[in-house]
C-alpha positions as CSV (number, residue, x, y, z in Angstrom):
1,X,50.9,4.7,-4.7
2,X,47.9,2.7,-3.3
3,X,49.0,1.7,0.4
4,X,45.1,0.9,0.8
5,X,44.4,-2.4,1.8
6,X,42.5,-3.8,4.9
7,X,44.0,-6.4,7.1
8,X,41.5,-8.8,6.0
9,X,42.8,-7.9,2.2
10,X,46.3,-8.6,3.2
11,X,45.8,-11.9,4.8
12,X,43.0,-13.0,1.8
13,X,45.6,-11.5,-1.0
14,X,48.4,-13.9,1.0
15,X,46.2,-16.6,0.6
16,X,44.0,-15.7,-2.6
17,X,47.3,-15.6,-4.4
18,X,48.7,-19.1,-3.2
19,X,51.5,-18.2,-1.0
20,X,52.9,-21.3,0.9
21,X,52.2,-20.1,4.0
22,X,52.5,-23.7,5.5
23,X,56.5,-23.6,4.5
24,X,57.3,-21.1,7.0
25,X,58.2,-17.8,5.6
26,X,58.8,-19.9,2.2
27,X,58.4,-16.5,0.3
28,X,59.2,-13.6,2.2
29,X,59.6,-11.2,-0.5
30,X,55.8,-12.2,-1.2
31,X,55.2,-11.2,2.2
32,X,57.0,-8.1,2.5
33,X,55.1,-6.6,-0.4
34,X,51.9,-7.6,1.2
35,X,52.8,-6.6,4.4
36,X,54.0,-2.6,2.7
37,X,50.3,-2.5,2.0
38,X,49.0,-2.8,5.5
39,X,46.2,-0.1,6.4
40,X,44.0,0.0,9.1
41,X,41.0,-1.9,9.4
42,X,38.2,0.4,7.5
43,X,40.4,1.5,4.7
44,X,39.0,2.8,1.4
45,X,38.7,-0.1,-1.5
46,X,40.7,1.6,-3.3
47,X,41.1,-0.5,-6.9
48,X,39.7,2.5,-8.7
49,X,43.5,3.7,-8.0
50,X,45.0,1.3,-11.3
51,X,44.6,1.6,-14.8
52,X,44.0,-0.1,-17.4
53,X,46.3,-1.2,-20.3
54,X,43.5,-1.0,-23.4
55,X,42.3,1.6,-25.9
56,X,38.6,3.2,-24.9
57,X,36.0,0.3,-24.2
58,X,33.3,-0.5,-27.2
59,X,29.8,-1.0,-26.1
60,X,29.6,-4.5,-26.4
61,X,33.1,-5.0,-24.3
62,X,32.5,-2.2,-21.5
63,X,31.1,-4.2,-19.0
64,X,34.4,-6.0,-18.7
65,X,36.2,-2.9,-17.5
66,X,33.5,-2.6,-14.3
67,X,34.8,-4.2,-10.7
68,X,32.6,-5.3,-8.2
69,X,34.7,-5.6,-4.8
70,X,33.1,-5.8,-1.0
71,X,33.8,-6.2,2.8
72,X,32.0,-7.8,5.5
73,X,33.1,-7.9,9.1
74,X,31.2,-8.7,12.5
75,X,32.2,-8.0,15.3
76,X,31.9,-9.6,18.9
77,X,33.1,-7.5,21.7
78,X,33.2,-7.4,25.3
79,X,34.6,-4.8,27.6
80,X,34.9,-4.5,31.4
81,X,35.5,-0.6,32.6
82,X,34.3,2.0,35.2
83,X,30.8,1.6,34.3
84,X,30.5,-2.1,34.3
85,X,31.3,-5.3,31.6
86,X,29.0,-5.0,28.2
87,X,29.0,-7.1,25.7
88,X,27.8,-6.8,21.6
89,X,27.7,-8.4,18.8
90,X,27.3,-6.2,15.5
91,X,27.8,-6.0,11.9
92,X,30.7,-3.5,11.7
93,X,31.2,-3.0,8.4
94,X,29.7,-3.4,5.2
95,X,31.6,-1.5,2.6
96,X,30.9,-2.0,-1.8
97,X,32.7,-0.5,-4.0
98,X,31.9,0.1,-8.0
99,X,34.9,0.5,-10.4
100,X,34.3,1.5,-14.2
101,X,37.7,2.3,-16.2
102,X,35.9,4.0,-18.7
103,X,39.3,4.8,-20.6
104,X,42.8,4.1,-20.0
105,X,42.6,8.0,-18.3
106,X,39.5,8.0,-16.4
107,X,38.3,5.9,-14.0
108,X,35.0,6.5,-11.7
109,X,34.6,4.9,-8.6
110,X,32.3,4.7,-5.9
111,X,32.3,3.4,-2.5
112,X,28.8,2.6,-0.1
113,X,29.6,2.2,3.6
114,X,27.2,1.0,6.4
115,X,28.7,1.2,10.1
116,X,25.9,-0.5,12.6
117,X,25.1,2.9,15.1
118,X,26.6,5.0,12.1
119,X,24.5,8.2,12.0
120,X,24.1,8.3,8.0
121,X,24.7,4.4,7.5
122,X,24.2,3.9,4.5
123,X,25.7,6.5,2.9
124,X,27.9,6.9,-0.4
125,X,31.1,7.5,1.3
126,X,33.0,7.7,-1.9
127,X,32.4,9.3,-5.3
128,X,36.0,9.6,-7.1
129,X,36.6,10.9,-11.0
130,X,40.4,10.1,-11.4
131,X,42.4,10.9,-14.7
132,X,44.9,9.1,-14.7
133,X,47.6,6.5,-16.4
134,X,50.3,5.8,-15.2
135,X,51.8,3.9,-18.1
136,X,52.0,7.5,-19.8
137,X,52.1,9.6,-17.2
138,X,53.2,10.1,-13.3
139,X,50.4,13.3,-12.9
140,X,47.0,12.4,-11.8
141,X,44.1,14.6,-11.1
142,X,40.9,13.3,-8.6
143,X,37.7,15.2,-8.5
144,X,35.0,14.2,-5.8
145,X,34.2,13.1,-2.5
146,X,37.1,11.1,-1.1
147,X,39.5,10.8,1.9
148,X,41.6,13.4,2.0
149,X,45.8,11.8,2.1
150,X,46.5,13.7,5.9
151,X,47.8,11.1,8.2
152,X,48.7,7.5,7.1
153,X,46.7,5.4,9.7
154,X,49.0,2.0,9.1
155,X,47.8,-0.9,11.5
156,X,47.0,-3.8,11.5
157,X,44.6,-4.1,15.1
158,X,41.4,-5.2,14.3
159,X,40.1,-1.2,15.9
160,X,40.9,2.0,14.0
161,X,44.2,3.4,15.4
162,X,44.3,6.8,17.7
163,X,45.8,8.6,15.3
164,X,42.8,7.9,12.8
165,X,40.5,8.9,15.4
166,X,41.6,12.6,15.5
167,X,42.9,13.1,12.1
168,X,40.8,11.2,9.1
169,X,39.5,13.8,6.9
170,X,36.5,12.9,4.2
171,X,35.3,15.8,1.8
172,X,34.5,16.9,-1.7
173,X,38.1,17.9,-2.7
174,X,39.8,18.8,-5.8
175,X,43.5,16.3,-5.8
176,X,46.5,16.4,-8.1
177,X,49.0,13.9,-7.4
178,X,52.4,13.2,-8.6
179,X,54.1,9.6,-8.2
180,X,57.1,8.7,-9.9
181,X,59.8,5.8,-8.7
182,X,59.5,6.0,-5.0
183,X,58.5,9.7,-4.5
184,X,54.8,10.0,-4.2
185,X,53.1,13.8,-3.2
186,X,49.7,14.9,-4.0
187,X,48.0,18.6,-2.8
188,X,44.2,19.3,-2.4
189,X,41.5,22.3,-2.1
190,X,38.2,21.4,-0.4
191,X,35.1,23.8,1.0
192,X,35.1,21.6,4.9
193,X,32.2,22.2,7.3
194,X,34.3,24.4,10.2
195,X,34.4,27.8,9.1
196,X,35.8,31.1,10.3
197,X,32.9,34.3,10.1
198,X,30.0,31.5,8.4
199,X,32.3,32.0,5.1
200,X,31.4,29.9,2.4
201,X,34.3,29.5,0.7
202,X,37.0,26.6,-0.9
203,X,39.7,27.5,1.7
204,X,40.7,24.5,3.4
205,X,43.7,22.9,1.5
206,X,46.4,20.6,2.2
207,X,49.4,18.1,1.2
208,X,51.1,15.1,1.7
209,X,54.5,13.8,0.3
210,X,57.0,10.7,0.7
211,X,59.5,8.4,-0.4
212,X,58.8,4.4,-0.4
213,X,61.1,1.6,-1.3
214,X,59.4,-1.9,-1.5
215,X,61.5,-5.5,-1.3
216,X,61.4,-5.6,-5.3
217,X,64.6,-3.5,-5.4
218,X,65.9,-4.3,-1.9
219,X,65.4,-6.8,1.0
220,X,64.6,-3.8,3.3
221,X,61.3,-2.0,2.7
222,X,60.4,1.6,3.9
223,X,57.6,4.5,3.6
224,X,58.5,7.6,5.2
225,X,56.4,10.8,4.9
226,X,54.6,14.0,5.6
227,X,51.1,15.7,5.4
228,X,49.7,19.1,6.2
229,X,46.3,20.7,6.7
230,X,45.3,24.0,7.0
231,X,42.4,23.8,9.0
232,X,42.6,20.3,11.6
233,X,39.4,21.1,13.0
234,X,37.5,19.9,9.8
235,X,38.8,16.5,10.6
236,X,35.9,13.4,10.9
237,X,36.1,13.2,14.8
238,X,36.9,17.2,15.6
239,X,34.2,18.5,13.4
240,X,31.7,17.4,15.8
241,X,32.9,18.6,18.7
242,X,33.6,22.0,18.0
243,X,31.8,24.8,20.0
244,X,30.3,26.7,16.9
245,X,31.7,24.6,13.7
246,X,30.6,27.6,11.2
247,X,32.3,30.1,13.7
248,X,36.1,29.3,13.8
249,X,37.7,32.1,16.4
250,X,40.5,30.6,14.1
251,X,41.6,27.8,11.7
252,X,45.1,25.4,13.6
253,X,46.4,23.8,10.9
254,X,47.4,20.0,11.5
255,X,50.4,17.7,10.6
256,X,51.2,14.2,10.3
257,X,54.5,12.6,10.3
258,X,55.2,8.5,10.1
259,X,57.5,6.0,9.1
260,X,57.2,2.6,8.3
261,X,60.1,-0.4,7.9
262,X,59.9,-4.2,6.8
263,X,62.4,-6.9,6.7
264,X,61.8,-10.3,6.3
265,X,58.3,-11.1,8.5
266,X,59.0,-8.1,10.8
267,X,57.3,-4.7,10.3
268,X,57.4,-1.2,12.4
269,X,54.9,1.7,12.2
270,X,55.2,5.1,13.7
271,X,53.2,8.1,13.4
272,X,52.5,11.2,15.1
273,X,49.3,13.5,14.4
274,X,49.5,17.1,16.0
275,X,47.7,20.2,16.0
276,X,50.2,22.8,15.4
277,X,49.2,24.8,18.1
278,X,47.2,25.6,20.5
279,X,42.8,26.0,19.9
280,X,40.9,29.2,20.8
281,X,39.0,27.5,24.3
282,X,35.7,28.5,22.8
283,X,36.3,26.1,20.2
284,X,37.9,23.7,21.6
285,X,39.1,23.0,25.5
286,X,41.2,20.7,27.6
287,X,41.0,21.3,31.8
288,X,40.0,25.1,31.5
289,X,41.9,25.9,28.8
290,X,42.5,25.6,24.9
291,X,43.2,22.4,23.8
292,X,46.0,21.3,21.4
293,X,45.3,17.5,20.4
294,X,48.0,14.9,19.6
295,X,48.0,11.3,18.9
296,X,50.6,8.2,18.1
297,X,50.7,5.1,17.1
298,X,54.0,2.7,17.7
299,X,53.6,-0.6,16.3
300,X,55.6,-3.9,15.5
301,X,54.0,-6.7,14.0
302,X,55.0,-10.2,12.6
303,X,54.0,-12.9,9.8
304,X,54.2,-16.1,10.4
305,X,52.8,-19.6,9.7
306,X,50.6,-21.2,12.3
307,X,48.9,-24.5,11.6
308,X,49.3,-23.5,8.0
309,X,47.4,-20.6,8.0
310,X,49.0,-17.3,7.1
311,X,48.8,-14.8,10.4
312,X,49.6,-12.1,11.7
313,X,50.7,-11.1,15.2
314,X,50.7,-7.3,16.1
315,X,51.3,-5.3,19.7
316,X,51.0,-1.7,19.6
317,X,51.2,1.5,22.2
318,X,49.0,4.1,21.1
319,X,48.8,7.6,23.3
320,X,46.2,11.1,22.8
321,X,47.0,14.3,24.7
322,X,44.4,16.8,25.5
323,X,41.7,15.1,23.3
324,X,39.5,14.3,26.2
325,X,36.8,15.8,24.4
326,X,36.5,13.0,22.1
327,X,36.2,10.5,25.0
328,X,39.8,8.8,23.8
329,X,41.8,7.4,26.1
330,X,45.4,9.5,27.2
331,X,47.0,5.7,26.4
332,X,45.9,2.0,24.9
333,X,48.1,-0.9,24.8
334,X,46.8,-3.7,22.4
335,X,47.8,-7.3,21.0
336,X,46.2,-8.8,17.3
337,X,46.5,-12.1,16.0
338,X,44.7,-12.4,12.8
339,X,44.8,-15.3,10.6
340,X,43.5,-16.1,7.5
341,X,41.1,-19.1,7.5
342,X,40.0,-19.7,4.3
343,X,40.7,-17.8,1.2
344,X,39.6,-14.3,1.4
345,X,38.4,-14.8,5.2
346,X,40.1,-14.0,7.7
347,X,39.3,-14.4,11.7
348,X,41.0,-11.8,14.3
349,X,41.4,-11.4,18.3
350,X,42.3,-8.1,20.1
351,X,43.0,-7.2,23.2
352,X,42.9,-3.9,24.4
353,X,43.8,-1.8,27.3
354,X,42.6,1.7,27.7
355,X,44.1,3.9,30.4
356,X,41.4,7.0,31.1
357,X,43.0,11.1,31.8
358,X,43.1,11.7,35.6
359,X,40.5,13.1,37.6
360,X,42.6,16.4,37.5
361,X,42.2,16.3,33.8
362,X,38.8,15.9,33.9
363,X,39.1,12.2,33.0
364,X,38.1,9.2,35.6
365,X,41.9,7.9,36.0
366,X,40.0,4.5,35.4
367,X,41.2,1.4,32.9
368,X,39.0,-0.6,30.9
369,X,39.7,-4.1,29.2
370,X,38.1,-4.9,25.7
371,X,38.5,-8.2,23.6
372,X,36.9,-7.8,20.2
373,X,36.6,-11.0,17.8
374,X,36.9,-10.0,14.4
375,X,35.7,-12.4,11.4
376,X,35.9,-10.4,8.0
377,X,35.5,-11.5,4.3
378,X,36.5,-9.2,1.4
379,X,35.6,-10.6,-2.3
């Protein structure tokens, strides 16, 4: 199931596909199937993930199975905390991705990101084979570097949500995947870069499994489901904050839980991310002790019309425990409006407020205010 989509893609699709946004809510079952597609703001292009209904391209026709799909959004922020008010303006994201169906099984795609003050930007932050069809079959088999499918990360703020933060996983994995009416599971194997004893090794492995029901077989819409890692510590945000990454005292596995439910213009997204227990504190601490890291992300957002523009409004409480460490905040209260401005551009607002750990948690106890403008094209 691709749940893949950027806000920006939502709002363009809305518009791309000539939905009558100016008739309010004129086509709501439009909407909720949009809306079921929500991800958060620097989601995967993911259009490597359909098939195609043809025998095996000829030379001469080939080129017609390639797709060329991009994103471009700059950002101006301003922010007003403990250490003063800055303000930026930067070119957040710049993602292309590169689809070839090469047969009505395989499929290669690849993804470059650039992130302004990314370390590696650019980088190929993608490289998928996929064999799949899912005309003929509900199995499908991925080989490459991808992101891994622990945690769900629906949002639709213009900033990546908490749970993201801690939990997004990207490796060189080995996925089978099994989708079939509204069931969807896949399992993966992957080397990592934390290790326990320097071992060199594929041992870090996971899951993920749910059950969706979109508005084409009912007015109410849901996604409900689970994922699991062995080892959370290999996760984006965690890897680079561990003591001795190649040294594990030993692995905490991870798990993700969330639910998400549509009706009409109104949508509500939960998740909770958790380490399973407790870290060794010489890999990983929280106020003198070892630190078990959790995030969640409650959210409600709404579709409407406004000056004939599709848009969407969002609010949203988002809360870490004991992930100081990462310089997160222990809770962040936001608000989105996002609308879509011309077809396949789409201009948001967000304000955000971020409330720091105490002083007795090592923290400053100190709030900051941000407001980000967002103005994003996809194509």
């Amino acid at each position: 199931m691709n749940r893949e989509r950027t806000i920006a893609g939502l709002l363009a699709t809305m518009i791309g596909a000539g939905v009558p946004l100016s008739t309010p809510l004129a086509d709501e079952d439009e909407l909720r199937r949009e809306i079921l597609n929500l991800k958060h703001k620097v989601e995967r292009l993911e259009k490597s993930r359909r098939t195609v209904d043809s025998s095996k391209p000829t030379e001469s026709d080939f080129s017609k199975n390639i797709t060329l799909s991009g994103l471009v959004e700059v950002e101006v922020g301003y922010n007003d905390g403990p250490d003063g008010s800055h303000s930026d303006i930067s070119l957040a994201t710049v993602e292309l991705g590169i689809d070839a169906q090469v047969t009505p099984w395989a499929n290669a795609h690849v993804l470059i990101l650039y992130e302004e003050g990314g370390s590696n930007s650019p980088e190929i932050d993608e490289g998928i084979i996929t064999l799949q069809n899912q005309d003929a079959s509900p199995l499908s088999l991925a080989v490459g570097r991808m992101t891994l499918p622990f945690g769900n990360f629906e949002s639709a703020m213009v900033s990546d949500p908490l749970t993201l933060e801690i939990g997004e996983i990207r490796g060189t994995a080995l996925q089978a995947g099994y989708h079939s009416g509204g069931f969807y599971s896949s399992a993966f194997i992957f080397n990592g870069e934390t290790k326990t004893d320097g071992s060199e090794s594929i041992d870090q492995y996971g899951f993920n499994l749910g059950l969706a029901q979109d508005d084409e077989v009912a007015d109410f819409g849901y996604d409900i489901g689970l994922s699991w890692i062995n080892n959370l510590a290999d996760s984006n945000s965690l890897q680079e904050i561990i003591t001795d990454p190649i040294n594990l005292t030993s692995k905490i596995s991870g798990y993700s839980v969330h639910a998400l439910a549509t009706t009409g213009p109104f949508t509500l997204i939960g998740e909770y991310l958790a380490a399973s227990s407790t870290f060794d504190s010489a890999d990983l601490a929280f106020n003198g002790a070892g630190a078990k890291p959790v995030a969640l992300n409650i959210e409600a957002n709404y579709i409407l019309p406004l000056a004939g523009k599709g848009t969407i409004f969002a609010i949203a409480w988002q809360g870490t425990r004991e992930t100081l460490a990462l310089a997160l905040p222990e809770n962040r209260y936001l608000a989105t409006l996002s609308v879509g401005i011309y077809e396949n551009t789409v201009l948001s607002f967000e304000y955000a407020y971020d409330e720091d750990y105490a002083a007795s948690e090592g923290g400053s106890g100190e709030a900051t205010d941000s407001i980000t403008a967002q103005l994003a094209v996809v194509f």
